[in-house]
C-alpha positions in Angstrom: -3.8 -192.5 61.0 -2.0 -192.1 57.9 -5.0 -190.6 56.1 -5.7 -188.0 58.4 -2.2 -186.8 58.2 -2.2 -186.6 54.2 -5.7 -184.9 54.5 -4.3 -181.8 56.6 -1.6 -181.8 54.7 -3.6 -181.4 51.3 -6.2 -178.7 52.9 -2.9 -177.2 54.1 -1.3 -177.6 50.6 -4.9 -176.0 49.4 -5.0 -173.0 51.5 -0.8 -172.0 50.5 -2.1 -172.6 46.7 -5.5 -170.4 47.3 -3.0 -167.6 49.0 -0.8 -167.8 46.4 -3.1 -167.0 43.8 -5.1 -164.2 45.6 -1.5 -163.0 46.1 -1.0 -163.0 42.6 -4.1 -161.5 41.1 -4.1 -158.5 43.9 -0.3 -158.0 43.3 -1.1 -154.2 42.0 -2.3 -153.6 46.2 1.3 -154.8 47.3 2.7 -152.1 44.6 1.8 -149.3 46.7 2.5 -151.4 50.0 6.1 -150.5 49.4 5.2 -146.3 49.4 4.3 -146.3 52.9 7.3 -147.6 53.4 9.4 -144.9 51.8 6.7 -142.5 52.7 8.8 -141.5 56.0 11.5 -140.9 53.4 9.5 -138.2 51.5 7.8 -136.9 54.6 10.7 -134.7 55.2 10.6 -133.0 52.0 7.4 -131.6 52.1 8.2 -130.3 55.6 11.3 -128.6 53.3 8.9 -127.2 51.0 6.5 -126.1 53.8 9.6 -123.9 54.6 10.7 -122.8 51.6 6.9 -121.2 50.7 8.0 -119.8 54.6 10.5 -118.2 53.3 9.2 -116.9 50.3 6.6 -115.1 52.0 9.3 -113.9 54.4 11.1 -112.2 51.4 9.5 -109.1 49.6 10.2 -107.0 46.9 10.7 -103.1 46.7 11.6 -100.9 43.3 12.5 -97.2 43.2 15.0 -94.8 43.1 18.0 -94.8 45.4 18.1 -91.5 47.6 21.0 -92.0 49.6 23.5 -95.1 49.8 26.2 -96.3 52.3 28.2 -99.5 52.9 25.7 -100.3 55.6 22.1 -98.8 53.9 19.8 -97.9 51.3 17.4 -95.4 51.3 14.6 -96.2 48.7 11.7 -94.1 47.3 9.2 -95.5 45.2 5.6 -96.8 45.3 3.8 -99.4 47.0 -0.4 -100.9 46.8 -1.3 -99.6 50.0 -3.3 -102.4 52.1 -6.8 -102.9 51.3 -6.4 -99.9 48.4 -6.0 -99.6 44.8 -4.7 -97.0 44.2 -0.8 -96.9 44.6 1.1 -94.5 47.1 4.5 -93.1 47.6 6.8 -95.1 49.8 10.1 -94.4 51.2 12.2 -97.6 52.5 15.6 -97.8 54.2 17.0 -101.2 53.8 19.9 -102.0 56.0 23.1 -103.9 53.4 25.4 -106.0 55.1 27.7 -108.8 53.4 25.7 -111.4 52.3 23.6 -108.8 50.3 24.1 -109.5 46.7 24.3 -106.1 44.9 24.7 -106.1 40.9 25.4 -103.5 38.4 25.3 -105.2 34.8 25.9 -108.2 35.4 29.0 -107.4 38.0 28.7 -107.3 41.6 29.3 -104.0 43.3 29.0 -102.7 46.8 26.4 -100.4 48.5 28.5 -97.9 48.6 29.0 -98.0 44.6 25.3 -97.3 44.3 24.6 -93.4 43.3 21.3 -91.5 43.9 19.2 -91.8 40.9 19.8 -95.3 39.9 17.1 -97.3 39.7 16.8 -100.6 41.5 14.9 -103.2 42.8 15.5 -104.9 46.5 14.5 -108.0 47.6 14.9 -108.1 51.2 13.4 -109.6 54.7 12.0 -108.6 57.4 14.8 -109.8 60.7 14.1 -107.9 63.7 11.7 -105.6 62.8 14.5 -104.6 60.5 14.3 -104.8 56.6 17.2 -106.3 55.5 18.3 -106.6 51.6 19.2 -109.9 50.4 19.4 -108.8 46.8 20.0 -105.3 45.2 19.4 -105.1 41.1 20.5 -101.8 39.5 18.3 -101.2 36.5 20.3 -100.4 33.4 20.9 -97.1 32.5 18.4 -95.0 34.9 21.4 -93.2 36.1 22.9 -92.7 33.0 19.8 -90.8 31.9 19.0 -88.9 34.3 22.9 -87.9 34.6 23.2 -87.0 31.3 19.5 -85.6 30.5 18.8 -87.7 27.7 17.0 -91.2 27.0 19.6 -94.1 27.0 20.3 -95.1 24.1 18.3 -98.4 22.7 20.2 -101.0 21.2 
């Protein structure tokens, strides 16, 4: 009776040892084991850059020349790559401002209605609505100041 019992209990005692070193010598597979395990942890951040990509398609850019300005809108004519074309074509946008629209004159935030026909200035803004909004208004240095005074701005 007795030696059946310590029989088992070596095969037993065998097996644990054979798992143990097949545990060992494939310890690089547990290594990733772990990942999936914080995968659901990462899974939300490419979901957050799925959105962001979103968004950046969302947001487009505009340059040109400011026609009119109020504390609520830009008018903008420049020049755009018409679909499917080459060539490039005169454009005319009007941007609506409100007050998360970040407007800056060198280096110092101003408001729409600080910006002067003639200055030069690129938008970034979004379509909401069926309504292009500006998120961002850049004056370009010294376009006004040239055309204002007739002559190139001075270099530096």
């Amino acid at each position: 009776m007795k030696r059946p019992v310590v029989l088992l209990i070596a095969v037993v005692f065998g097996i644990g040892a054979a798992g143990l070193a097949v545990a060992q010598t494939s310890s690089p597979a547990p290594a990733p084991a772990p990942a999936p395990a914080t995968t659901p942890a990462p899974a939300p951040k490419p979901v957050d850059t799925k959105q962001k990509p979103a968004e950046a398609k969302k947001t487009k850019n505009a340059q040109g020349i400011v026609k009119s300005a109020s504390a609520d809108s830009l008018v903008v004519a420049g020049r755009e790559k018409a679909q499917g074309a080459k060539e490039m074509k005169d454009a005319e946008w009007t941007f609506a401002v409100d007050s998360k629209t970040a407007i800056r004159k060198s280096g110092k935030a101003i408001t729409a209605a600080d910006l002067k026909p003639g200055d030069q200035v690129q938008v970034r803004y979004m379509d909401q609505a069926g309504k292009a909004t500006a998120v961002a208004i850049q004056v370009k240095p010294g376009a006004a100041a040239a055309k204002s005074t007739g002559q190139p701005a001075e270099k530096k």
